[in-house]
N, CA, C and O atoms as a GROMACS GRO file, in nm:
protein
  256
    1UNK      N    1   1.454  -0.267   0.366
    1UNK     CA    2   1.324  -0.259   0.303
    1UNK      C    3   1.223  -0.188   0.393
    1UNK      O    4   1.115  -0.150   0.348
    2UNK      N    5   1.268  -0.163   0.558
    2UNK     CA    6   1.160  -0.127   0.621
    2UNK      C    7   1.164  -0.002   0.581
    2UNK      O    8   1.056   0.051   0.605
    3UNK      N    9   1.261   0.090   0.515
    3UNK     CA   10   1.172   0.233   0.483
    3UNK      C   11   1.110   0.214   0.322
    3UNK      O   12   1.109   0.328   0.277
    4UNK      N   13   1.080   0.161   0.262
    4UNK     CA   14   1.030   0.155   0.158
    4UNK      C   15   0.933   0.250   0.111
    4UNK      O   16   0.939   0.316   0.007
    5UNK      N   17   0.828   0.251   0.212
    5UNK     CA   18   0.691   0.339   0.193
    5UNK      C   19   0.729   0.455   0.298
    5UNK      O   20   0.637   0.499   0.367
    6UNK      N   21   0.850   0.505   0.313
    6UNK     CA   22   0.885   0.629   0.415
    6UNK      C   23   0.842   0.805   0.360
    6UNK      O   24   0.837   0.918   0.410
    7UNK      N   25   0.819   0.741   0.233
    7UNK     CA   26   0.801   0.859   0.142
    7UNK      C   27   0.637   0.913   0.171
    7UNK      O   28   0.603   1.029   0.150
    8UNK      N   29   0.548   0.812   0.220
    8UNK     CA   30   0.388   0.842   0.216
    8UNK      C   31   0.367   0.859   0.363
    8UNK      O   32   0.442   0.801   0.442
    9UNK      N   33   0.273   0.933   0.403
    9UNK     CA   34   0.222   0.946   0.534
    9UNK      C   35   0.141   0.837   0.572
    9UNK      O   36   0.056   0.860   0.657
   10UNK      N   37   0.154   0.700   0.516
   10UNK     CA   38   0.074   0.610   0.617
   10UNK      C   39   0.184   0.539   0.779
   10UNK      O   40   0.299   0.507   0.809
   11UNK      N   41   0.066   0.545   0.828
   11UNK     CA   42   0.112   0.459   0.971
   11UNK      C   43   0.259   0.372   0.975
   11UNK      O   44   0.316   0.337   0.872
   12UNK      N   45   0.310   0.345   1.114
   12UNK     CA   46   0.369   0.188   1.117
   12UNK      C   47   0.329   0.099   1.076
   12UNK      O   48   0.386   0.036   0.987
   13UNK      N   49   0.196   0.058   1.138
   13UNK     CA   50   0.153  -0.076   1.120
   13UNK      C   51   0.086  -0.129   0.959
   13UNK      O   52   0.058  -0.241   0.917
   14UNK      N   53   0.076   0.024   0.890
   14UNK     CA   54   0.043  -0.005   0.728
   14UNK      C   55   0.145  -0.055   0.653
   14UNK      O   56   0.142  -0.146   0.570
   15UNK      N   57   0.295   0.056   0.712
   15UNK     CA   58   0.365   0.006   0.662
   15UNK      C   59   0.478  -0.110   0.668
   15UNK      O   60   0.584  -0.116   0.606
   16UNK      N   61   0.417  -0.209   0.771
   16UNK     CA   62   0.497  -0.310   0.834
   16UNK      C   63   0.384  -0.418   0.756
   16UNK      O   64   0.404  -0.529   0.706
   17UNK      N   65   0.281  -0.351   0.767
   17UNK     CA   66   0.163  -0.479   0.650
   17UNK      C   67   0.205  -0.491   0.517
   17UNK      O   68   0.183  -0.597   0.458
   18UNK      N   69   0.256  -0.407   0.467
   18UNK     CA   70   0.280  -0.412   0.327
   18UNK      C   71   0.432  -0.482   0.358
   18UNK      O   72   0.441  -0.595   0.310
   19UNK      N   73   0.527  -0.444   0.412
   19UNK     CA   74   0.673  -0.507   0.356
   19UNK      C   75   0.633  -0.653   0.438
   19UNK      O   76   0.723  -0.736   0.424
   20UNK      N   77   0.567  -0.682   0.485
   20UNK     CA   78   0.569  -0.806   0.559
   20UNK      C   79   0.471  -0.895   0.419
   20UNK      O   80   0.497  -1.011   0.387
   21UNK      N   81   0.390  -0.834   0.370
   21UNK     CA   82   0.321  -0.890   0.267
   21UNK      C   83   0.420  -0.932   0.134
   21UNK      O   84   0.409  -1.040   0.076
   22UNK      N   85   0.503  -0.846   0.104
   22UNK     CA   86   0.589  -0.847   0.001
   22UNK      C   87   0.593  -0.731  -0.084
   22UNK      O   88   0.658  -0.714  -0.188
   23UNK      N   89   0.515  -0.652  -0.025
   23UNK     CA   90   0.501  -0.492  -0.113
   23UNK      C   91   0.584  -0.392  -0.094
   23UNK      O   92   0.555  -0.296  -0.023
   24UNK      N   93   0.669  -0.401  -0.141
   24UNK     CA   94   0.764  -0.332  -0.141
   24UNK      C   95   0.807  -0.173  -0.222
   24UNK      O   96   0.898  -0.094  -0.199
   25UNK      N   97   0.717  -0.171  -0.304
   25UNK     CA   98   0.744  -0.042  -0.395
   25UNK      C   99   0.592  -0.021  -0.447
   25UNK      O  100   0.507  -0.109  -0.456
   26UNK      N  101   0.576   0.122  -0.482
   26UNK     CA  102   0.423   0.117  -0.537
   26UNK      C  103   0.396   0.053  -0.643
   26UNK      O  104   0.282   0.057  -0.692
   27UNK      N  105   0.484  -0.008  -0.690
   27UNK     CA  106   0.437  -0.041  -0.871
   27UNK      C  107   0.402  -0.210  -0.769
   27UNK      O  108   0.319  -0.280  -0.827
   28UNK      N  109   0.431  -0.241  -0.698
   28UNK     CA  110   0.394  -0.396  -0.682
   28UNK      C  111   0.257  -0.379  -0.597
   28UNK      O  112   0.192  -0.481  -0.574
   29UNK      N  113   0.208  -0.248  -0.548
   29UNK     CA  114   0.026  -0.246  -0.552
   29UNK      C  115  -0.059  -0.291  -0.668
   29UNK      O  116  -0.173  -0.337  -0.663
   30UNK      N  117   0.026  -0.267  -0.789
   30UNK     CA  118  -0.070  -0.253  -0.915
   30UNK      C  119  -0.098  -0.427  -0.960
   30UNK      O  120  -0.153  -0.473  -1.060
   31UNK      N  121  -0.038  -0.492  -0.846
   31UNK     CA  122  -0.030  -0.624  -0.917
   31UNK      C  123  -0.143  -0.734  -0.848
   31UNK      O  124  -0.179  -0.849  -0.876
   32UNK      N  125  -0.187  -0.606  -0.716
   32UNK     CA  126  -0.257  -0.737  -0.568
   32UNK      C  127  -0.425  -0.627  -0.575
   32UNK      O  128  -0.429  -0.505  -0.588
   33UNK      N  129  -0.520  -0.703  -0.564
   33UNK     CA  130  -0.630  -0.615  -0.513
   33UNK      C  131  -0.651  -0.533  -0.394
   33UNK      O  132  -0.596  -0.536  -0.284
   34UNK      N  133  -0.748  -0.453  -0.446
   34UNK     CA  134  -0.758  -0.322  -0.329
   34UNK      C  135  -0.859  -0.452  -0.181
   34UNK      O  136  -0.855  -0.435  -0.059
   35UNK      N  137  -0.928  -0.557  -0.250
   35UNK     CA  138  -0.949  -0.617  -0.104
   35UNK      C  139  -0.828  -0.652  -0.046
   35UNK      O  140  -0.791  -0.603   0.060
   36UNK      N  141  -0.755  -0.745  -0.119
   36UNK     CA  142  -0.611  -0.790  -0.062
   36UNK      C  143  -0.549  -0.719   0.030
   36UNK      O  144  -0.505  -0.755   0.140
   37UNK      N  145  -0.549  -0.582  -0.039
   37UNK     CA  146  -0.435  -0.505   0.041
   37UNK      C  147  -0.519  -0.458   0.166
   37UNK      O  148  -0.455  -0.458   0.271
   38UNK      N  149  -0.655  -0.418   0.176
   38UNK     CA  150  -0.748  -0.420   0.273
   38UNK      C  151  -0.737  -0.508   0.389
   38UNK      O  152  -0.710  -0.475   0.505
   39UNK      N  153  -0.761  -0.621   0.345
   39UNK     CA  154  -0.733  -0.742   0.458
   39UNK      C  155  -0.570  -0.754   0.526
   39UNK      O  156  -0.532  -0.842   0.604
   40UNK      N  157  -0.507  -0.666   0.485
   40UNK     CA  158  -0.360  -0.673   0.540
   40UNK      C  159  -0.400  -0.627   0.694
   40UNK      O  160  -0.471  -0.533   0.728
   41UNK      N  161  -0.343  -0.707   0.760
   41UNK     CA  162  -0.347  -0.679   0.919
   41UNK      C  163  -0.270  -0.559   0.963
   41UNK      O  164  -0.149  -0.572   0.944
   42UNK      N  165  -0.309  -0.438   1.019
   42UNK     CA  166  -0.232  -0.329   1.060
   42UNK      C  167  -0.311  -0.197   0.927
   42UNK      O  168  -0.306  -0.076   0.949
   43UNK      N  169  -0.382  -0.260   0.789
   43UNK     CA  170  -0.409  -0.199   0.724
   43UNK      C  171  -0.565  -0.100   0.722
   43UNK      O  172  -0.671  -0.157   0.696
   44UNK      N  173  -0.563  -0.013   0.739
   44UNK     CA  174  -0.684   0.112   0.784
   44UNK      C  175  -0.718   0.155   0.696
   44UNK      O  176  -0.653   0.132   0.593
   45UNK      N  177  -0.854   0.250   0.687
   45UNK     CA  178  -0.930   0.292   0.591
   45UNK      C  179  -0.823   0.439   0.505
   45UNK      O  180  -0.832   0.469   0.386
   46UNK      N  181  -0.744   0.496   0.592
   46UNK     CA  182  -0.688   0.607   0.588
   46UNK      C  183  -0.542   0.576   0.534
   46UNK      O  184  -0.486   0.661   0.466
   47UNK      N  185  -0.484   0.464   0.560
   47UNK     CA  186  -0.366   0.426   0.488
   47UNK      C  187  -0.400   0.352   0.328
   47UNK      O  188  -0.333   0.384   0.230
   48UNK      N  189  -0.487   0.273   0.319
   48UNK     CA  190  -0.583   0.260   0.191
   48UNK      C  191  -0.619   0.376   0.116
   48UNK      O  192  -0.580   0.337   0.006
   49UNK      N  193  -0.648   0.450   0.102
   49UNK     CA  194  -0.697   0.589   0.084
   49UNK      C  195  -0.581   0.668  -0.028
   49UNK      O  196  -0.576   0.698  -0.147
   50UNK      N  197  -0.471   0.680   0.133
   50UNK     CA  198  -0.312   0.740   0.077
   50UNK      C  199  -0.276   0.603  -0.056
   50UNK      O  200  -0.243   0.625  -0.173
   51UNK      N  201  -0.283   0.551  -0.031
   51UNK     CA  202  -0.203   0.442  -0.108
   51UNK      C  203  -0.302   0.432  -0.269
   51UNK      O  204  -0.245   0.376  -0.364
   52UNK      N  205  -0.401   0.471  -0.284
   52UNK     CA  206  -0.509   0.479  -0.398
   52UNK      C  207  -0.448   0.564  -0.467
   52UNK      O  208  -0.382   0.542  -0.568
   53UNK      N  209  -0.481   0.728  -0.382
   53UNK     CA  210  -0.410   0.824  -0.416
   53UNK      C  211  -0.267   0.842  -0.479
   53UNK      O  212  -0.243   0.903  -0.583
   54UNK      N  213  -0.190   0.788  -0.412
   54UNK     CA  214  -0.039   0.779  -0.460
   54UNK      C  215  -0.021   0.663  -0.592
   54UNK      O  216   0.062   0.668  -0.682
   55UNK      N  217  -0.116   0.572  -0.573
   55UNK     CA  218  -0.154   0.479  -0.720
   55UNK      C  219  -0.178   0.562  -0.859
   55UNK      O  220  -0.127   0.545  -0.970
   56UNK      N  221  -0.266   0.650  -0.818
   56UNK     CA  222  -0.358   0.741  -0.942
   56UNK      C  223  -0.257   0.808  -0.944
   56UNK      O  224  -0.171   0.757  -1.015
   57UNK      N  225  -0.224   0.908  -0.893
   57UNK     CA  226  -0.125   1.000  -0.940
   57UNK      C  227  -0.034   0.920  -0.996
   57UNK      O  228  -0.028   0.966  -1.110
   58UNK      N  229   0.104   0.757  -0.986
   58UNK     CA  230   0.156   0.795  -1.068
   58UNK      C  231   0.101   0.668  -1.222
   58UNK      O  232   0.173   0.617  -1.308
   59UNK      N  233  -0.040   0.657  -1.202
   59UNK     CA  234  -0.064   0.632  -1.364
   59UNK      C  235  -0.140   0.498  -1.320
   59UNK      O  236  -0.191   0.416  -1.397
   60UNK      N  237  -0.137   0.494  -1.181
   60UNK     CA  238  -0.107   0.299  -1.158
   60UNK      C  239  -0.257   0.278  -1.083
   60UNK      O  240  -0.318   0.382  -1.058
   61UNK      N  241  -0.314   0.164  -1.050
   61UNK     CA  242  -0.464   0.129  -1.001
   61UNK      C  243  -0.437  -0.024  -0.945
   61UNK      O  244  -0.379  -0.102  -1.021
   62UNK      N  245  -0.471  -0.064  -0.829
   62UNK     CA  246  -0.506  -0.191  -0.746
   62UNK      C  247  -0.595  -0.260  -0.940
   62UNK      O  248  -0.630  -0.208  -1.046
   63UNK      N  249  -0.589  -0.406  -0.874
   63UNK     CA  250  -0.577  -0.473  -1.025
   63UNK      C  251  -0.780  -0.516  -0.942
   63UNK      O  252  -0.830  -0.531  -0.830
   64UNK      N  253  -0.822  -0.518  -1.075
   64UNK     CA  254  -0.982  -0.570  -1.046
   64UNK      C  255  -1.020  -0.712  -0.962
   64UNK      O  256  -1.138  -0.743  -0.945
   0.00000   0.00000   0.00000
């Protein structure tokens, strides 16, 4: 599972926040808030950003 997010240019430590969280694929962003995923420890303004981006493009949005 640790390459999961190998496909996006965020960090190690973004992507050790997310599989350590349980996020494992982009469609399981669409299910947690954009604070949530914010408060992930290791998680930065610039790996947040990529991860929006890669949301919108494929159809998908952090839940309100």
């Amino acid at each position: 599972m640790a390459e999961a997010w190998s496909d996006l240019p965020i960090g190690a430590p973004a992507r050790r926040a997310l599989v350590g969280a349980g996020l494992a694929r982009l469609e399981d962003l669409a299910g947690v808030s954009r604070a949530q995923v914010a408060a992930l420890h290791g998680m930065g303004p610039k790996a947040l950003g990529i991860l929006e981006s890669a949301l919108a493009a494929a159809g998908l949005s952090f839940t309100a």
